[in-house]
N, C-alpha and C positions, 0 to 999 in steps of 0.2 A: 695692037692686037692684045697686047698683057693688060691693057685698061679694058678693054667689050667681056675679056674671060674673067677680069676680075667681078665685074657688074654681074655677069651671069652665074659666076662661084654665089657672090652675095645672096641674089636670089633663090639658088638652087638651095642653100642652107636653111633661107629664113622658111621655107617652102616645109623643106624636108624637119624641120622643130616643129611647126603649127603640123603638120601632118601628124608626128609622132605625139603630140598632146590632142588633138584632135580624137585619135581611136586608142588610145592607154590613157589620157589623161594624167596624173600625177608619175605614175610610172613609167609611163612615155618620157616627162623631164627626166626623171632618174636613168634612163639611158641612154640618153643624150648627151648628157656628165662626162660617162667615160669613150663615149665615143667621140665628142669633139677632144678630149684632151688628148685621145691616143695619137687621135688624126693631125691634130697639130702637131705634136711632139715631130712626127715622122716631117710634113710639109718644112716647118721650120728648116732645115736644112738646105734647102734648096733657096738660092739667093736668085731674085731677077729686079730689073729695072722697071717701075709704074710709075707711071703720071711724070719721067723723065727722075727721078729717084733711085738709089739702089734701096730692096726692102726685101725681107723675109717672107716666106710663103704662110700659112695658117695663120694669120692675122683674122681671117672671116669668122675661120669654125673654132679657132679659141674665145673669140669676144661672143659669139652667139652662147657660151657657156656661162656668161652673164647675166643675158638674157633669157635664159631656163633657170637659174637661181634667182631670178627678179620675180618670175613669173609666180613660182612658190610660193616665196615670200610673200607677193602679192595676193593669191588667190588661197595658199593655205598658212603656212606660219614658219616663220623666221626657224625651228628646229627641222624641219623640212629642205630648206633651204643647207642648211648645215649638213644636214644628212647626206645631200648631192654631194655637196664638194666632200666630202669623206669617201665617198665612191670613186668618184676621179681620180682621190690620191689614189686608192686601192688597185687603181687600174692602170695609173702611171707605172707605178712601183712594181706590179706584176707585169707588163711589158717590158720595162728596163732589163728584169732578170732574166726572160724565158727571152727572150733575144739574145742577149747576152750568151746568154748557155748555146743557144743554137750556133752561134758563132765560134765557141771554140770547140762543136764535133768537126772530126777529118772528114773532109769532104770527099766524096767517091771521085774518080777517073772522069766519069760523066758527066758532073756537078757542073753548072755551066752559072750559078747565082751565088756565089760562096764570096766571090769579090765585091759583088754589088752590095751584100749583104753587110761584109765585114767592113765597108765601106759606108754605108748610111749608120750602122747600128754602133759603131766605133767611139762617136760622138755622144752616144746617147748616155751614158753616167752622168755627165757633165753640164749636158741637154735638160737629163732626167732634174739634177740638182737642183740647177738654176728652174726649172720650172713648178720642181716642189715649191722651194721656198714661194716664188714669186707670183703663184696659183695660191696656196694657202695665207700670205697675208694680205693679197689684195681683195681675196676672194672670203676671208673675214669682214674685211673691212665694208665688201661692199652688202654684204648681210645687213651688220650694222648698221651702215650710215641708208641704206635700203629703210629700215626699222625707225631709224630716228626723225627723218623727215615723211615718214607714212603716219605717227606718232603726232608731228604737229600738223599736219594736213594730207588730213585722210581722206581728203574727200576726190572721190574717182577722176575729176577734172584737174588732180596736180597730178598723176599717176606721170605725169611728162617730166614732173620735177624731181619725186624721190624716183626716176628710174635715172634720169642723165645726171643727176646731182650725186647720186650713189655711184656708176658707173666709169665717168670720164674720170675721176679721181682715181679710182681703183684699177683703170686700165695705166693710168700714168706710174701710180709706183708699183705695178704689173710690170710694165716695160722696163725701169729703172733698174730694179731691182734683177730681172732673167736676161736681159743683154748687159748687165755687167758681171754677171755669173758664168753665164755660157759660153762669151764672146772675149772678151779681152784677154789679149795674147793668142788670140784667133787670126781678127783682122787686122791692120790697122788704124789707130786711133778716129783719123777722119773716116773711113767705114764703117769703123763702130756708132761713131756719132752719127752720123747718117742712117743705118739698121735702125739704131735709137727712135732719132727725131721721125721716120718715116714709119714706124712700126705703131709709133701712138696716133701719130695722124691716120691712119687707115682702122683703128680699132676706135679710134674719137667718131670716124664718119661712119662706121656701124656700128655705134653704139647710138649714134643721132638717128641712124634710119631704123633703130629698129622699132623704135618708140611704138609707130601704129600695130607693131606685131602681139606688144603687152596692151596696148587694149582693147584688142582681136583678143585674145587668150582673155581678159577679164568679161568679157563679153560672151563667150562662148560658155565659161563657168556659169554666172550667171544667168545665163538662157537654158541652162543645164544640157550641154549637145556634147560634155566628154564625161565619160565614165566617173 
């Protein structure tokens, strides 16, 4: 069942990005930035078992955040691309806090979400930390290495190469980097390595499917159909 909803999560995301570029175009990415990182921030927390694995939730709508900083990069310019992920931090950082804050008002007599609340959002400093860090340097990196191989082949027929050559690296010390942040002295060591090892496999294999989505989105610029 947690493998049909994952395929279906996959899709509904890659859907809902080409929609949001499709009728905003450029500013469509730009909000999409901080809405996949808020969403993931939150999903992250909830552990279930896929494909016979234990693995963390937002796996899908964090890595599609790659994929809307490809697309920039690709169809406007590597500063655009930078700009997104400055938005995201800006929207991590502002989540952390007004959550934060909302958890220590006294709850009224009535209050019936105050545990749940304090309960999901408890995490989130530590969440928040590990995902700065591990959002802003892989999410440099993959600017970069986006730039350097569009640099030696630019031409629209490698767009397969600087998008997974850029990406699967950048998901890897993505992962490395916020599950040893977040996580250790969490779970135990074999869980952690597990979250680990499972966390990049599932952002490896959307980062492989999303390849026809960048160019569907280089294609639509080019035909000029978004703003």
């Amino acid at each position: 069942m947690n493998e049909l909803l994952w395929v279906v999560m996959l899709l509904i995301n890659f859907a809902a990005i080409m929609i949001s570029y499709r009728f905003w175009g450029k500013i469509g990415l730009f909000l999409w930035i901080p809405i996949s990182v808020i969403i993931a921030n939150i999903q992250v927390t909830k552990t279930i078992e896929l494909f016979g694995i234990e693995a963390t939730l937002g796996n899908i709508v964090y890595a599609t955040s790659f994929l809307a900083t490809d697309i920039l990069n690709e169809n406007y310019s590597r500063r655009d691309a930078a700009r997104a992920v400055g938005m995201g931090f800006f929207a991590l950082l502002f989540m952390t806090a007004a959550m934060n804050l909302a958890v220590w008002f006294i709850p009224a007599e009535s209050d019936f979400v105050h545990d749940s609340m304090k309960n999901l959002f408890s995490l989130m400093p530590r969440i928040a930390v590990g995902s700065l860090a591990a959002y802003g340097i892989s999410q440099m990196h993959d600017i970069w290495a986006y730039s350097f191989w569009k640099k030696r082949k630019p031409e629209k027929k490698f767009i397969w190469i600087r998008n997974n050559a850029s990406t699967m690296i950048s998901q890897l010390i993505d992962t490395i980097i916020f599950t040893s942040i977040a996580f250790i002295g969490v779970f135990p060591l074999n869980v952690l390595v597990q979250i680990a090892a499972s966390t990049y496999l599932l952002k490896w294999l959307v980062a492989a499917a999303d390849t026809p989505f960048i160019y569907l989105a280089k294609r639509m610029k080019d035909k000029g159909i978004v703003p």
